[in-house]
N, C-alpha and C positions, 0 to 999 in steps of 0.2 A: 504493500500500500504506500509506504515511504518514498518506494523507488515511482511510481505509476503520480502520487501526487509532486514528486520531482519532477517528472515530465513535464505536466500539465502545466504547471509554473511557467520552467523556460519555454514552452510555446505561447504561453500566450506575454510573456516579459517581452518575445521577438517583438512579435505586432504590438504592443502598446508601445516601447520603446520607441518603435517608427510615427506612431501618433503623436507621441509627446513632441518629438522632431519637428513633425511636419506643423501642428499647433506652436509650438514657439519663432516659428519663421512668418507664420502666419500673422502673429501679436506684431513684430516686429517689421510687419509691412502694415501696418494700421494705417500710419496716416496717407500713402497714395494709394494701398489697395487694387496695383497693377495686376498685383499675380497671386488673389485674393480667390480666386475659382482654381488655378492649378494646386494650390495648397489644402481648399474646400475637397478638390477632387479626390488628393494622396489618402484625408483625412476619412474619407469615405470608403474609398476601396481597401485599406488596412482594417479599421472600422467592420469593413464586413468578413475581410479574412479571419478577426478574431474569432467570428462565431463557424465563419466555415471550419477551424482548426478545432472548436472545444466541439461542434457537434462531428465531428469526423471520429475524433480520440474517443470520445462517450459510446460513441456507435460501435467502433473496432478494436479496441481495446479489454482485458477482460482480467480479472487477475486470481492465477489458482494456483496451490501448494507453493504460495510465496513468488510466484513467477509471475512474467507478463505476457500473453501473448496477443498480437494485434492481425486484424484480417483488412481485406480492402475492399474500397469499393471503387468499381473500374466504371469511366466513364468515356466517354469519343472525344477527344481535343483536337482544335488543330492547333498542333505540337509549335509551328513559329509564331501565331498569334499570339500565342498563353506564353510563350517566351518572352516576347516585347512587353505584354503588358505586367511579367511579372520586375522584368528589368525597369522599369518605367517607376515603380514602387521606390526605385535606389534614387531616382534623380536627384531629390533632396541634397542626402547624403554626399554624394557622391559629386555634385557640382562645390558641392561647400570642401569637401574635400580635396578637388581636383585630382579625381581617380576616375578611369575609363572601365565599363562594363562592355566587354565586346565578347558577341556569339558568333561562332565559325558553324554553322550549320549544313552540313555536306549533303550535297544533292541526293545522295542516295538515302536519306532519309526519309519516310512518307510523309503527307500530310496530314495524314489523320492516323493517330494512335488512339489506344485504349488502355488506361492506367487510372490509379486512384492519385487523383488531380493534387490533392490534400497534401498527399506525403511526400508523393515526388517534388510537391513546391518547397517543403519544409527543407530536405535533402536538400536543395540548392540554396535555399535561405541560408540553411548554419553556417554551407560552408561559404557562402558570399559573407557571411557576416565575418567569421574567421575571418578572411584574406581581407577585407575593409579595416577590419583592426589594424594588423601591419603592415597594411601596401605604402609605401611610400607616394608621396603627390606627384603627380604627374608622371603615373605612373597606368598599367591596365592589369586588367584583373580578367583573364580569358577564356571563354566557356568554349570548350570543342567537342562538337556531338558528330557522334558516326554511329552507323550500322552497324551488327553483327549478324547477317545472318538475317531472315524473315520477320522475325519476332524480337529479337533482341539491342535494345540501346546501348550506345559506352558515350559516358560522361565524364570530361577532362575538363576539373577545373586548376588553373595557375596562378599563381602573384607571383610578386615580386621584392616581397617582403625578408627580412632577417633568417626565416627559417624557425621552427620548432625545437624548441632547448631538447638535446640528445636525452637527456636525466628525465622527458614528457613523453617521448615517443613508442613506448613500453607503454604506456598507461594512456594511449590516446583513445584508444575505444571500449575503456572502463566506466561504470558513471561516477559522478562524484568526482573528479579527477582533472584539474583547469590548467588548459595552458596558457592562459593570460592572466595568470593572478596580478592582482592590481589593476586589471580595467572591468571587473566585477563579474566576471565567465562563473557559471554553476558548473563545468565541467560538465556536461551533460549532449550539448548540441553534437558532438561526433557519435555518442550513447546512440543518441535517437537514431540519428542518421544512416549509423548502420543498421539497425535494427529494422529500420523502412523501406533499406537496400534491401533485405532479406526477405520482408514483408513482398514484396515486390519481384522476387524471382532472383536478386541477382546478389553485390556484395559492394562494400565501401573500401576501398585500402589507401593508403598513403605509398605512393609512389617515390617521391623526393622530397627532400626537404636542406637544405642549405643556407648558405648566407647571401647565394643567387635567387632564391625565392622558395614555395612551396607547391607541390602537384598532389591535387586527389585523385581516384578514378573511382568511378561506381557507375553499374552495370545493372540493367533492370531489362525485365521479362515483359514483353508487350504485344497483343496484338494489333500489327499493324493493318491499315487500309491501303491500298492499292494509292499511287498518286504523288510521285515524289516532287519535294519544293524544288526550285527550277534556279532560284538566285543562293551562292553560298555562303553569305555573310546579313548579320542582321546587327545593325547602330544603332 
């Protein structure tokens, strides 16, 4: 129960965290009120992902002889659209930052997949959230999606950040266990993530890690639709 009300916390701390963001940019454009709807907008759509995440977890989540197990619910995306509009959530972020969110989306991927929308966003929240923490400015943060195969996704994400202290890397997909101590991490967000990658058909690992940057990969199980994107890059 400890560990499953752990969960629930750091998913919904992602999205409030992004609310509180986008609401104090918000206060802070009061008096011209230019960009008083793009800010209305972020405050909305994160707003609604809170309740998409807590009623997803309430729904798939289950917990016995001490354990957690979660199921999914698979829905039809089209996989580049739900891409833009989930990168579009960082804008905030990521313009105040001056760090770039760029997807490499390879033709041979279809347009229409079938996945549980929920977890596979989560998965890429943590680890967008991770590489946002120590990307350097002016710097990018690069999602590269490929095919495997009919059914199957590979998701490469990279920064270009310091790297994961060696002494963390043992303990990166334990819960409870933070590699950012002192920027407020529950140690939890890789937890989940694999656990979603699994959920999902496939797996999370840590690929590199250096004082060049960091790479995750996680692979997930999907049925695709016939129809593949035609342009390879989405900005």
């Amino acid at each position: 129960m400890q560990r499953f009300m752990g969960m629930l916390a750091h998913e919904m701390r992602t999205q409030i965290a992004g609310i509180c963001t986008a609401s104090k940019m918000l206060l802070n454009e009061k008096e011209s009120m230019k960009n008083a709807d793009f800010y209305l907008s972020h405050i909305n759509s994160m707003s609604v992902n809170v309740l998409h995440v807590l009623n997803n977890m309430m729904a798939t989540s289950t917990i016995g002889d001490g354990k957690i197990s979660t199921n999914t619910v698979s829905k039809r995306i089209q996989i580049r659209q739900w891409l833009k509009d989930l990168i579009q959530q960082y804008k905030v972020i990521t313009d105040t930052r001056s760090v770039k969110i760029k997807i490499n989306l390879l033709s041979s991927v279809p347009k229409f997949i079938m996945t549980d929308e929920i977890k596979l966003g989560q998965i890429l929240k943590n680890l967008i959230d991770n590489a946002l923490k120590f990307a350097p400015s002016d710097t990018d943060i690069l999602i590269h999606i490929s095919s495997l195969g009919k059914t199957r996704l590979l998701f490469q994400i990279s920064d270009h950040g310091e790297g994961i202290p060696a002494d963390k890397i043992p303990f990166l997909f334990q819960p409870f266990q933070p590699i950012d101590e002192g920027l407020g991490g529950t140690g939890l967000g890789l937890y989940i993530s694999k656990l979603y990658a699994k959920t999902l058909g496939g797996d999370l690992m840590l690929v590199k890690s250096d004082k060049k940057g960091t790479t995750f990969l996680f692979l997930i199980d999907t049925q695709c639709q016939a129809s593949p994107i035609s342009k390879n890059s989405i900005h």
